[in-house]
PyMOL commands that place a pseudoatom at each C-alpha (Angstrom):
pseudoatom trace, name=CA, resn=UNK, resi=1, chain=A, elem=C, hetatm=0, pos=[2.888, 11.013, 5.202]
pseudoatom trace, name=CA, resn=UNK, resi=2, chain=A, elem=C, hetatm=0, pos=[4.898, 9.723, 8.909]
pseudoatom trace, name=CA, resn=UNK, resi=3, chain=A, elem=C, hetatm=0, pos=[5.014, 6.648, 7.706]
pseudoatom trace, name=CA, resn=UNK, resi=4, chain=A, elem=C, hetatm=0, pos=[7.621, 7.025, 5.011]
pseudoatom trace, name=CA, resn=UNK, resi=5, chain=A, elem=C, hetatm=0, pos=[11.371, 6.916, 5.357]
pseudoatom trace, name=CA, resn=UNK, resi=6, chain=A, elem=C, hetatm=0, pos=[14.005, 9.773, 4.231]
pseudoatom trace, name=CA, resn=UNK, resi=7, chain=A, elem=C, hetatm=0, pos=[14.711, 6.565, 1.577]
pseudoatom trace, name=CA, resn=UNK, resi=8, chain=A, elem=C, hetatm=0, pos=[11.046, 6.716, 0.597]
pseudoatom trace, name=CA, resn=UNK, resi=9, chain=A, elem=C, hetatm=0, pos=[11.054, 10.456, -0.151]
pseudoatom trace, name=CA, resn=UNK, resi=10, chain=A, elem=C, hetatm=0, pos=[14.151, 10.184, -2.214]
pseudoatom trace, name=CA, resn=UNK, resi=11, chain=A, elem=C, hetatm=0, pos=[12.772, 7.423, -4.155]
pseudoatom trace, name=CA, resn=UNK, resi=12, chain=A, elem=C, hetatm=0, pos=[9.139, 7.433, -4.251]
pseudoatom trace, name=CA, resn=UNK, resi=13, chain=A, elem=C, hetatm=0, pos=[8.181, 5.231, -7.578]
pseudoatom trace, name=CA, resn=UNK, resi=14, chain=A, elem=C, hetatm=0, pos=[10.379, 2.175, -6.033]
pseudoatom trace, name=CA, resn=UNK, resi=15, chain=A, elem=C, hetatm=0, pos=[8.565, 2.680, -2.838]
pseudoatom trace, name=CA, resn=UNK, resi=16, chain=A, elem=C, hetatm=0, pos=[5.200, 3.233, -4.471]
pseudoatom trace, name=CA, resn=UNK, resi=17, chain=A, elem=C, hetatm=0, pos=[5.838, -0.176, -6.755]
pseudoatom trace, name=CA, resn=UNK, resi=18, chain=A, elem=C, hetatm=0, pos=[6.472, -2.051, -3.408]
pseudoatom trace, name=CA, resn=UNK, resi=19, chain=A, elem=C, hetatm=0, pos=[3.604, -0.438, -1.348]
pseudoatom trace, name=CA, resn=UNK, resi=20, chain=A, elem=C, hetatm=0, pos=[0.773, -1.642, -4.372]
pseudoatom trace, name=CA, resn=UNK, resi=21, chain=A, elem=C, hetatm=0, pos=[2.874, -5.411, -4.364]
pseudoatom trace, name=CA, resn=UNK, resi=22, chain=A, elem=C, hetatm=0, pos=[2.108, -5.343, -0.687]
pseudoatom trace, name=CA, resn=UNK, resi=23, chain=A, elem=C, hetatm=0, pos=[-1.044, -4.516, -1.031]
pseudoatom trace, name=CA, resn=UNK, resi=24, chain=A, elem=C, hetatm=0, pos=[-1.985, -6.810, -4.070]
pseudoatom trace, name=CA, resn=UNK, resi=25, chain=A, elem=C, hetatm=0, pos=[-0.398, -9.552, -1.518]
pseudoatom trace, name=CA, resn=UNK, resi=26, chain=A, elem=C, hetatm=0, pos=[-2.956, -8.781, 0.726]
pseudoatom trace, name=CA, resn=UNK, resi=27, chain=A, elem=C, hetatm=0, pos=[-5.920, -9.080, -1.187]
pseudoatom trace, name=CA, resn=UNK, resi=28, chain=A, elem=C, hetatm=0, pos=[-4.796, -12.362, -2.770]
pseudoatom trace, name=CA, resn=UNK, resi=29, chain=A, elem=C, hetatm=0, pos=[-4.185, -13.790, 0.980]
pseudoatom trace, name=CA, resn=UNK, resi=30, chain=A, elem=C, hetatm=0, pos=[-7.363, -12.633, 2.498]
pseudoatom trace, name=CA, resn=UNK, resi=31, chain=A, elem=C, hetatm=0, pos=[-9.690, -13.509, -0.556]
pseudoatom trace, name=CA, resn=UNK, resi=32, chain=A, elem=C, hetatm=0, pos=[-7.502, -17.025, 0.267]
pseudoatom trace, name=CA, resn=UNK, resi=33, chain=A, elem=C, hetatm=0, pos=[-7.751, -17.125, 3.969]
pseudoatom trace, name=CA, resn=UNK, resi=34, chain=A, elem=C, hetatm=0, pos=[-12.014, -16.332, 3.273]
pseudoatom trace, name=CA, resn=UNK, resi=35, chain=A, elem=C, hetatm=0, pos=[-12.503, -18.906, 0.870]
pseudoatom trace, name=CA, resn=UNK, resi=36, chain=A, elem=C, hetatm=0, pos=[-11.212, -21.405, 3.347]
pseudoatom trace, name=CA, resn=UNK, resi=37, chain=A, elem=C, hetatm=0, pos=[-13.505, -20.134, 5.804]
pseudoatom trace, name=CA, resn=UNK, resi=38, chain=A, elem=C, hetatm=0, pos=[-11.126, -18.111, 8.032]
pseudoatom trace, name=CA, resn=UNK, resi=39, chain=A, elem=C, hetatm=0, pos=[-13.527, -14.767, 8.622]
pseudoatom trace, name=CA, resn=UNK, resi=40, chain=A, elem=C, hetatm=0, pos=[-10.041, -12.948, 9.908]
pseudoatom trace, name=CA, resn=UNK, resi=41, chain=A, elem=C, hetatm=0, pos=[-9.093, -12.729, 6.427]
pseudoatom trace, name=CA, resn=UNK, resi=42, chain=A, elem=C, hetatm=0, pos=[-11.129, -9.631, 6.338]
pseudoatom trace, name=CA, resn=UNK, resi=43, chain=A, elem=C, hetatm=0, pos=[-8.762, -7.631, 8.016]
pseudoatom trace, name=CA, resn=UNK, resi=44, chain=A, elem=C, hetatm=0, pos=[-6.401, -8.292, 5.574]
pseudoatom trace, name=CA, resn=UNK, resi=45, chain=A, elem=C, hetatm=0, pos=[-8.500, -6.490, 3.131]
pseudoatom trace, name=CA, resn=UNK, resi=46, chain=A, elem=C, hetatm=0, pos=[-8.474, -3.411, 5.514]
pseudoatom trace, name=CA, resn=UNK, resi=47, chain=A, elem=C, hetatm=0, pos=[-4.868, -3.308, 5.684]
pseudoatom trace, name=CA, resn=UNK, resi=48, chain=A, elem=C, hetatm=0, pos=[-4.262, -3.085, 1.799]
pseudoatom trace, name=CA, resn=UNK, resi=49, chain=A, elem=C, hetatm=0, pos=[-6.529, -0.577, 1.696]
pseudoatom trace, name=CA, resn=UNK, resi=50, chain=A, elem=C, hetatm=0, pos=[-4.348, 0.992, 4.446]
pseudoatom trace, name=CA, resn=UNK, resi=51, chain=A, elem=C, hetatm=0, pos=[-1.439, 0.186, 1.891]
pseudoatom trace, name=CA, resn=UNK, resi=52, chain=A, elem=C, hetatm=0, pos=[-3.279, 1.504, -1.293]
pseudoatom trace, name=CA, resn=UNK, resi=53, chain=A, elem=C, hetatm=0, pos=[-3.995, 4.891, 0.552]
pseudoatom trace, name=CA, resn=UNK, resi=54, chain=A, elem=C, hetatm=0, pos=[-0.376, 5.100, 2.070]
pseudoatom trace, name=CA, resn=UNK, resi=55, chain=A, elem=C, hetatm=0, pos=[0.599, 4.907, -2.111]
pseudoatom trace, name=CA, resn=UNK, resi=56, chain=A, elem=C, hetatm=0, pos=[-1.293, 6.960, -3.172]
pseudoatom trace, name=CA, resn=UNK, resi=57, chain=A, elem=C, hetatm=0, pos=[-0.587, 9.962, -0.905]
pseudoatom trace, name=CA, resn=UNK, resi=58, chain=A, elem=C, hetatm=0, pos=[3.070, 8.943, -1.658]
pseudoatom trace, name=CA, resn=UNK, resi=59, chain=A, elem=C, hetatm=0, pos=[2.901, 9.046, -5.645]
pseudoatom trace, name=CA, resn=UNK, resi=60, chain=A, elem=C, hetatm=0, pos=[0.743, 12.182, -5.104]
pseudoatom trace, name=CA, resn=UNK, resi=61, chain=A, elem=C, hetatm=0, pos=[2.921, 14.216, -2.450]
pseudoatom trace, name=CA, resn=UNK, resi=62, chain=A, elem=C, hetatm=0, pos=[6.016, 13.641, -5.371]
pseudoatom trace, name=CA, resn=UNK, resi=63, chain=A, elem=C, hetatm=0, pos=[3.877, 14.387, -8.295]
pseudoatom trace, name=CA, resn=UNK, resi=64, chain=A, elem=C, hetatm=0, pos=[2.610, 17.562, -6.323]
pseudoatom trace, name=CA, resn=UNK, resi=65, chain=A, elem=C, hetatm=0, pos=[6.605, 18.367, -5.547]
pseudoatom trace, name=CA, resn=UNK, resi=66, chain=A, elem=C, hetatm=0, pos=[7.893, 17.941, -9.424]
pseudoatom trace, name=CA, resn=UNK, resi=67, chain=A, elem=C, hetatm=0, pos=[4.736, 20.499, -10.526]
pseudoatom trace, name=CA, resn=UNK, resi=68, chain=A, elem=C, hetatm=0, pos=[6.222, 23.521, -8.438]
for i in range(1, 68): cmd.bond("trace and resi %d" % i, "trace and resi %d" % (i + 1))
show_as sticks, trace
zoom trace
């Protein structure tokens, strides 16, 4: 993953716990900003699943180092 830091490689579960808070954020703000009426809201929702994948690739590219 580009995205991630030399901090986030040497400590993935911190950044992992923070990326899936983020994204958690996200959903709670956009299902807020929809049920207002605000139709932007939706892209919101697009970038925690942005986050969600970005975590998931992280957790797996350690899990996938501490197997070898």
């Amino acid at each position: 993953m580009y995205a991630a830091t030399s901090w986030g490689y040497r400590h993935p579960y911190i950044c992992t716990g923070v990326r899936i808070a983020a994204g958690i954020w996200n959903l709670v703000l956009g299902s807020l900003l929809l049920s207002h009426g605000y139709r932007w809201g939706v892209a919101l929702f697009a970038t925690a699943a942005l986050i969600f994948w970005a975590a998931y690739i992280l957790a797996r590219g350690k899990s996938e180092c501490q197997a070898q």
